[in-house]
C-alpha positions in Angstrom: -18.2 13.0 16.6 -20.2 15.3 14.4 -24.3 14.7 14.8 -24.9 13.4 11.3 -22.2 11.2 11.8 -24.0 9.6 15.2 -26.7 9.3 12.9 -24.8 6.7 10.8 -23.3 5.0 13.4 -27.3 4.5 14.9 -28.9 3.3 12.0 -25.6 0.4 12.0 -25.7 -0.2 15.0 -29.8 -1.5 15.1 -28.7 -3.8 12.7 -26.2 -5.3 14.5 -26.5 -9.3 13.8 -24.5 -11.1 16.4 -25.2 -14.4 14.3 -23.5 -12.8 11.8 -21.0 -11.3 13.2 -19.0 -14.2 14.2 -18.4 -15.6 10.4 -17.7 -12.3 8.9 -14.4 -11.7 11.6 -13.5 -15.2 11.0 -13.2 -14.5 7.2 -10.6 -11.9 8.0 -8.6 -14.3 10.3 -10.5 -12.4 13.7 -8.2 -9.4 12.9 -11.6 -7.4 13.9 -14.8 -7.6 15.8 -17.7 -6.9 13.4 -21.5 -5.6 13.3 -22.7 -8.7 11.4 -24.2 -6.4 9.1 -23.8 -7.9 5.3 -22.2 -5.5 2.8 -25.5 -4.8 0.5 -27.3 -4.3 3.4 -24.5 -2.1 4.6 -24.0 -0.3 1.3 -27.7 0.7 1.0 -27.9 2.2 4.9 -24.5 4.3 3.4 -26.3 5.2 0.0 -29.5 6.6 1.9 -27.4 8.7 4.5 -25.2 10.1 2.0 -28.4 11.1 -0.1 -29.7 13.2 3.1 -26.1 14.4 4.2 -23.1 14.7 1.8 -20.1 13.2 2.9 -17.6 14.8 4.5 -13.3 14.5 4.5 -13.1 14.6 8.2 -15.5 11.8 8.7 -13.4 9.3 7.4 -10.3 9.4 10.4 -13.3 9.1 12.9 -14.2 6.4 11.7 -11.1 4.6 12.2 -12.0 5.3 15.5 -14.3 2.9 15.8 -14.2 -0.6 16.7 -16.3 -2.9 14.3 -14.8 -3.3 10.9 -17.8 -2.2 9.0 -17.2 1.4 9.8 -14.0 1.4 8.1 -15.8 -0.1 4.9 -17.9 2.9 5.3 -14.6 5.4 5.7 -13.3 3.9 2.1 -16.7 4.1 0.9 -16.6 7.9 1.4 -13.0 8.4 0.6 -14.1 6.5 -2.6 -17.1 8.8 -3.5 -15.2 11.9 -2.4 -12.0 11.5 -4.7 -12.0 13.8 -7.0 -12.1 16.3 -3.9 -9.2 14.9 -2.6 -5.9 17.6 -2.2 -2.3 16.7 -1.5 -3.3 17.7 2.2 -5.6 14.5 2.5 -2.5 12.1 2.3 -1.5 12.1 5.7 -5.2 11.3 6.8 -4.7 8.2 3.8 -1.5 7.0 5.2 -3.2 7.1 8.6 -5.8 5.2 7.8 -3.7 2.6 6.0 -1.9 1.9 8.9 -4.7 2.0 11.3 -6.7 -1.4 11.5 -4.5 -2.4 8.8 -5.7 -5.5 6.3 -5.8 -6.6 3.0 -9.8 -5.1 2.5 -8.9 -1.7 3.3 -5.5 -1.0 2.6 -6.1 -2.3 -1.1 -8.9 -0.1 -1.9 -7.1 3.2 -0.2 -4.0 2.2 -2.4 -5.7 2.1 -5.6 -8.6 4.2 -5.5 -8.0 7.2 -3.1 -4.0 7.6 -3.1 -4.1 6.2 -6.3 -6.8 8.5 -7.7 -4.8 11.8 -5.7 -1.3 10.8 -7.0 -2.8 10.4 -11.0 -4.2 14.1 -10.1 -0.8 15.1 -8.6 1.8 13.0 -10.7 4.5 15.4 -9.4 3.6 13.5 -6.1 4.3 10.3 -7.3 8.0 9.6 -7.0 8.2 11.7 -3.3 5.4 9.7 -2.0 6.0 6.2 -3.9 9.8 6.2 -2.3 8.4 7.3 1.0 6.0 4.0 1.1 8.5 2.0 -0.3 11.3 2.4 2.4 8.7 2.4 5.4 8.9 0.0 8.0 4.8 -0.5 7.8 4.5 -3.3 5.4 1.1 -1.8 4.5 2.5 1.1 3.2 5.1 -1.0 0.8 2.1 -2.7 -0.4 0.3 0.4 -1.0 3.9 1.8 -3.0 3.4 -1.2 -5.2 -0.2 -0.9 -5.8 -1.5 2.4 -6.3 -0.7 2.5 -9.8 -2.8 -0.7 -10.6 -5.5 1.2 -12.4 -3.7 3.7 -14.2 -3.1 1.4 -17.3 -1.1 3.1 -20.3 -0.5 6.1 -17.7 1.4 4.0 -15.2 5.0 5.3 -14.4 6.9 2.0 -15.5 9.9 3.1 -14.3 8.9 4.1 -11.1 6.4 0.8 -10.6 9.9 -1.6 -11.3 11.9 -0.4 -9.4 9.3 -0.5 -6.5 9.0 -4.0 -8.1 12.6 -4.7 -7.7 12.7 -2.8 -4.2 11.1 -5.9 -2.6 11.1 -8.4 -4.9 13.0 -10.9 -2.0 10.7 -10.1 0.2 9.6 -13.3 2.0 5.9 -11.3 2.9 3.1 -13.0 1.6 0.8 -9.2 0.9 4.3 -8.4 -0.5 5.0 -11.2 -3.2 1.2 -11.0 -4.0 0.8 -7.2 -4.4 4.3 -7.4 -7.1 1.8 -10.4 -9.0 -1.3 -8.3 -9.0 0.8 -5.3 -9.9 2.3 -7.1 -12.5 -0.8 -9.2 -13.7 -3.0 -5.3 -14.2 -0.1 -4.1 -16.2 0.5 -6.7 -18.5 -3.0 -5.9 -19.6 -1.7 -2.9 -21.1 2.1 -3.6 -22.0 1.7 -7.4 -22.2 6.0 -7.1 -23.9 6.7 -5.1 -21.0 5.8 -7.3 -18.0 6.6 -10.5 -19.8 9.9 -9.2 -20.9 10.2 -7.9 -16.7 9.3 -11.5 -14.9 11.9 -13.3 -17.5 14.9 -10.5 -16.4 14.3 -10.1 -12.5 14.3 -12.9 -9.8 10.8 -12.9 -8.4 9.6 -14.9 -5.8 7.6 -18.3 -7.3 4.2 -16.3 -5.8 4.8 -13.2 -7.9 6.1 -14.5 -11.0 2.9 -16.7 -10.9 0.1 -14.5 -10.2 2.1 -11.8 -12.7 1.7 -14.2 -15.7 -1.5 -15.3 -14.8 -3.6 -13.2 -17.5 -0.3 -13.0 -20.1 -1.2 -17.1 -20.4 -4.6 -17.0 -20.3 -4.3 -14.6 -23.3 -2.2 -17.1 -25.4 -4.2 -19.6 -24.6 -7.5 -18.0 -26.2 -5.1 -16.9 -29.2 
């Protein structure tokens, strides 16, 4: 590990909060032990090291090196303030680190924002990449197929983003049936016909149809 980086991991470490710590793994079901160090808190020790020592790619893999959850927060901080830098190259260290320590609070943010972000730069990538995720046996990386579109708005690949849809809509996975809502739900914000016209046609599991209405009724009941 590079020197500046050991600086990082100092500065967290002589806040570690074992009080803490206990109630912030329990939150993610005790997937991972934890620091105990509160994200502002956390966010601000990131801020003032990245001010003295731009971030760097290859900090972000070593970071999934490390045990306590809050250094992975720190690798999708970075990934997240380093994304318009990113190349095609980077997706293999993406993909790693989506199913590396694998949960809902990274993998969703390294969807959406970081392969999300590179495959908008790279739409040529989309289709390779998207079918790739989509017939893994990682469920993380299924997930990721379904989601990293959810900020592209009018730009999202509608073709491509149903038939991921469709792909696993039976899937009997709980991060499954509610990524396909939450995909759903962010699109319809943009082609409200589209999605409403899509849940009605296809057969999608109770979760997914629900969460993918969600914000289609909440918009004709404010009408």
């Amino acid at each position: 590990m590079s020197e500046d980086l050991k600086l990082l991991v100092r500065e967290l470490e002589e806040l570690r909060d074992p009080d803490a710590a206990p109630a912030m793994s329990a939150y993610q079901r005790n997937q991972f032990p934890f620091l105990g160090v509160r994200t502002p808190l956390r966010r601000q020790v990131l801020k003032t090291f990245l001010t003295a020592n731009p971030p760097k790619k290859e900090w972000i893999p070593l970071l999934w090196e490390l045990p306590e959850r809050e250094y992975q927060y720190c690798g999708v901080d970075i990934a997240q303030s380093l994304r318009k830098k990113l190349e095609p190259a980077d997706l293999p260290m993406i993909e790693a680190c989506i199913t590396r320590h694998s949960w809902w609070d990274t993998v969703d943010l390294l969807a959406s924002n970081a392969a999300g972000f590179l495959l908008r730069k790279y739409p040529e990538l989309q289709p390779e990449y998207g079918e790739k995720w989509l017939h893994s046996d990682n469920m993380w990386l299924n997930r990721t197929a379904i989601l990293f579109q959810l900020h592209y708005k009018e730009a999202t690949d509608e073709t491509l983003l149903y038939h991921y849809i469709r792909e696993h809509a039976a899937s009997n996975e709980f991060f499954i049936q509610k990524a396909i809502g939450w995909a759903l739900r962010e699109y319809s914000k943009s082609n409200p016909a589209s999605v409403e016209a899509f849940i009605e046609q296809e057969e999608l599991k109770p979760l997914s149809r629900r969460e993918g209405l969600k914000w289609l009724m909440r918009a004709e009941q404010t009408q």
